[in-house]
N, C-alpha and C positions, 0 to 999 in steps of 0.2 A: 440790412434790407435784402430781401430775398426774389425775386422780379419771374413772374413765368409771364410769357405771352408767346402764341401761334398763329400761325397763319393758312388757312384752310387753302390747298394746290387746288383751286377752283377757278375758273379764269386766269387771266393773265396781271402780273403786278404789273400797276400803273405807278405815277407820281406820285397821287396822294399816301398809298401805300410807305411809298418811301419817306417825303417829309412830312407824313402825320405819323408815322411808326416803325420804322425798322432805322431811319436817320435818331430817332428817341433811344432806340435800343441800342445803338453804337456806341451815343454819349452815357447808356446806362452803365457802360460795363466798367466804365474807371472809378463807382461807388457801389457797387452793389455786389451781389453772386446773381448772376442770370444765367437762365435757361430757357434759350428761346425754340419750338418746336414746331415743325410744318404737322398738323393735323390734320392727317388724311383720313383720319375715322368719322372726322367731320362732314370730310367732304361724300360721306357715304349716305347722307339722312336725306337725300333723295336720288334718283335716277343719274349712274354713270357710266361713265366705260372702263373698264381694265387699264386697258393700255393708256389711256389718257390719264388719269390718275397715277399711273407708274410714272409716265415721263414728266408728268407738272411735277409731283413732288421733289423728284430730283431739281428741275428748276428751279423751284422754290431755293431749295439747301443751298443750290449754287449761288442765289441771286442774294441769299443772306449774306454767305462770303465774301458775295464781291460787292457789298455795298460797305462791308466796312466789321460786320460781325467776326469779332477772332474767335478759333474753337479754342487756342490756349487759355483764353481769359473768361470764354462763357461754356455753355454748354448745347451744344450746337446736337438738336435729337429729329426722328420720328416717331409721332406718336403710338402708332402701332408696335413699333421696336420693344415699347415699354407695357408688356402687360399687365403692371399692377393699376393703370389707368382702367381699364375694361372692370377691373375688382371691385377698383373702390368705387366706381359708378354704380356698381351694383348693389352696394351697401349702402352709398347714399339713399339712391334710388330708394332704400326701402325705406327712408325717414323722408321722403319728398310726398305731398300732398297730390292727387289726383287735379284738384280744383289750381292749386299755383302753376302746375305745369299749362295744365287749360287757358290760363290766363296770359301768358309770356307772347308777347304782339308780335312775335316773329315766326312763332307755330302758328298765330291767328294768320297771318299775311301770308306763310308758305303753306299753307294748308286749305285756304279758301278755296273752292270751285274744286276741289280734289273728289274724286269718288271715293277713292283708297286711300288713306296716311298711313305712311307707316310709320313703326312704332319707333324707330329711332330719329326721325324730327320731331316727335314727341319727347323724347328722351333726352336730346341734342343739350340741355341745360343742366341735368343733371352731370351729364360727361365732363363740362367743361368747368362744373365745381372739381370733380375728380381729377381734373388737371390741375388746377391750382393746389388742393387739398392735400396731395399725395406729397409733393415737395415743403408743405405747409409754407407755403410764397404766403409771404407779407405784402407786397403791392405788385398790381395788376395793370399795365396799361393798358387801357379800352376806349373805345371811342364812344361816341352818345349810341351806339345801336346797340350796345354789349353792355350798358349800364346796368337794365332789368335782369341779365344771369345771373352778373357778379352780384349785388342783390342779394339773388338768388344763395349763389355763395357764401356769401354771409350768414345767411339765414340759417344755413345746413351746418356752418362752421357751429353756431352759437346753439343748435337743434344738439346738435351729436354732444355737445362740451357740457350743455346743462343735462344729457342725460346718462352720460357714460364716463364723466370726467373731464378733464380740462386737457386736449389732446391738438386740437387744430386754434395758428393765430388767425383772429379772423384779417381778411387783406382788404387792403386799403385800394381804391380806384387809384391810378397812378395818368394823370389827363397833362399833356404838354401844354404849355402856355401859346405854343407858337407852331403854327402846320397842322395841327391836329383835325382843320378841317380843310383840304383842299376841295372846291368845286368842281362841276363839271364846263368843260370849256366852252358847250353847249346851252346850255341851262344851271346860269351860276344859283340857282335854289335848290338846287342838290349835288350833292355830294358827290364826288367824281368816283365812277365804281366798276368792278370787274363784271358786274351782272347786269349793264344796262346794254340795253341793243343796238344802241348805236355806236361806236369805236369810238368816231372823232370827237367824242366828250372827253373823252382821255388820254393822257402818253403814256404808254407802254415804257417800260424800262427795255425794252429789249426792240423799240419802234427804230426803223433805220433813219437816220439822219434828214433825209428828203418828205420821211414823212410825217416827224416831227414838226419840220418848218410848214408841211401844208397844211396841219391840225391847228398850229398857233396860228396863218395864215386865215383861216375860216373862224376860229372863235370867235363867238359874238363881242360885242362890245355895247358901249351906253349911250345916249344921243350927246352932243355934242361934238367938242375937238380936245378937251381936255383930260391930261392923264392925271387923276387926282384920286387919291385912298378915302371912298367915303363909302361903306357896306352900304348902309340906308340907299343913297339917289345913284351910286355907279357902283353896285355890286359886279357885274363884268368885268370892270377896269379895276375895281379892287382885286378880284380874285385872281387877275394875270401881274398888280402888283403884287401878289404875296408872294405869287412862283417867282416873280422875277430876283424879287430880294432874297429869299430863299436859298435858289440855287448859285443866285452871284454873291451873295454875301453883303451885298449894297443896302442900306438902308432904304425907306421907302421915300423918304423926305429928299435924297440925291437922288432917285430915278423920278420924283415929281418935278424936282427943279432940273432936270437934263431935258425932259419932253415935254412938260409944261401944256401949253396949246397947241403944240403943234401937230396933232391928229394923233391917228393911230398905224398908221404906214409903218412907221420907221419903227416906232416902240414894240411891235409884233415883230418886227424882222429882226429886230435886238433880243428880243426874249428868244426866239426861235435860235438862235445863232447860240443866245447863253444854255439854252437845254440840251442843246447837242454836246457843246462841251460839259457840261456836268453827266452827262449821259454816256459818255465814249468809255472814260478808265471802267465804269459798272458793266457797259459791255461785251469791251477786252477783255478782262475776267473773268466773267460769266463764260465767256467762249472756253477760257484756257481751263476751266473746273470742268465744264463740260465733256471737253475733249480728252481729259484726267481722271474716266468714270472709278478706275481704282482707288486713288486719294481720293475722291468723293467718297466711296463709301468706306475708306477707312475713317472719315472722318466723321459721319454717322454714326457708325459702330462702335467710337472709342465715344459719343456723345448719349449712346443708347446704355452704354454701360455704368458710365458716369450717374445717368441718370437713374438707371436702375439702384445703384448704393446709395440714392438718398431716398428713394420711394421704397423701397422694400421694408426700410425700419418700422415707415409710419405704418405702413401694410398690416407687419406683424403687430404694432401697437394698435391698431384699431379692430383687428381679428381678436384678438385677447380681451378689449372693453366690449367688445359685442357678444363674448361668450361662446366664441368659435373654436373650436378644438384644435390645438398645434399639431403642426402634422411632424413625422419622424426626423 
């Protein structure tokens, strides 16, 4: 099994981030070949800054590191590093339909009320088949918003294979059984996320100590006193069960029988207390990669190369079925 997945340096990683996906990709690396990539080409398909995108994506690489991603054992890149991405987008691109891209709810949603789109959040699905496609990754992990690409992906694996030969496997959704949806702390009916406007929906991986405990301190909760795991009637109180068991490793069945009826005081001050410690080794780390900006980007650069010797093959294998002329 062959695993790409990335993460767009756009906002800041929260929780969910971690135990819906980059916690997935730590335990991926003792069965698979994985190559996990901060995609900053991503974060270009709408309005950004320079410098802000320079420093998230270093964060990003560091924040991989220090949750647990080894470069010895995976391959730790930026997308940009790697220009047969930008290639093969552009060859998909030319087997991709006008009307499928129109159709993708997340050009519908980012694009609404726009005067201008431009052409690369138009674009934005085609690239991220060419991410997958170029390493020919067998399984993808994605969450329910990235379903409709990967899809997508498939589609263009199975387009190009029936018309040029049998060149890309097509890849398989790769969905965790467990964390893959953490809520917001705010409003447990969606999804705790780096682009919603209000902060205290989420923890920050990098949120200091004191402000962790006042996010968990304010999260909603359900009527009653009891702490009990039922989505349906106490989504709130399920949702701060999952983190709790999660980061402490406790089942959910020991922390409903520890707090039982007895409100939500102490169980919020226990969780607040358990995310700081699961929060600290990620951001001692994070600090000492930070502070080490040369091993950072030796560690990039031997990840950009890595990656370059397994996309260059397909490159040239897929120049050649399309009838592109080798160059010298």
């Amino acid at each position: 099994m062959r695993v790409l997945s990335g993460i767009q340096p756009t906002g800041r990683l929260h929780l969910g981030n971690h135990l819906g996906a980059i916690r997935q990709f730590v335990d991926l690396q003792s069965r698979a070949e994985c190559l996990f990539c901060v995609v900053d080409l991503h974060a270009m398909t709408l309005d950004w800054d320079p410098e802000a995108l320079r420093a998230d994506t270093l964060q990003i690489a560091a924040l991989y590191l220090a949750c647990g991603i080894d470069p010895e054992r995976s391959i730790v890149f930026v997308q940009s590093h790697v220009p047969q991405h930008c290639e093969l987008s552009w060859l998909l691109g030319c087997l991709a339909g006008f009307g499928e891209l129109s159709r993708m709810t997340q050009f519908k949603d980012k694009s609404r009320g726009r005067e201008s789109v431009p052409f690369g959040l138009f674009a934005y699905p085609v690239l991220m088949a060419a991410d997958i496609l170029a390493y020919r990754a067998t399984a993808v992990p994605v969450g329910d918003d990235q379903r409709q690409h990967l899809e997508l992906t498939r589609d263009l694996a199975l387009r190009f294979n029936a018309r040029f030969g049998e060149t890309f496997p097509v890849p398989e959704a790769f969905i965790g059984k467990v964390g893959a949806r953490v809520m917001s702390l705010q409003n447990p009916s969606d999804k705790m996320s780096k682009s919603a406007v209000d902060p205290a929906g989420r923890i920050e991986l990098l949120d200091p100590p004191d402000v962790v405990r006042a996010k968990v301190r304010r999260a909603v909760t359900d009527s009653g006193r009891e702490v009990r795991h039922n989505p349906e009637t106490k989504p709130a109180v399920s949702n701060l069960l999952e983190i709790f068991s999660l980061v402490s490793g406790e089942e959910m069945s020991t922390l409903e029988a520890r707090y039982g009826d007895s409100g939500y005081g102490r169980f919020k001050a226990d969780l607040g207390e358990a995310l700081v410690a699961f929060l600290a080794p990620i951001q001692q780390r994070c600090g000492e990669l930070r502070a080490a900006p040369d091993h950072l980007a030796a560690v990039l650069r031997q990840g950009a190369e890595r990656a370059t010797a397994l996309a260059e093959p397909t490159l040239r294998d897929v120049r050649a079925r399309m009838g592109l002329v080798a160059g010298g």
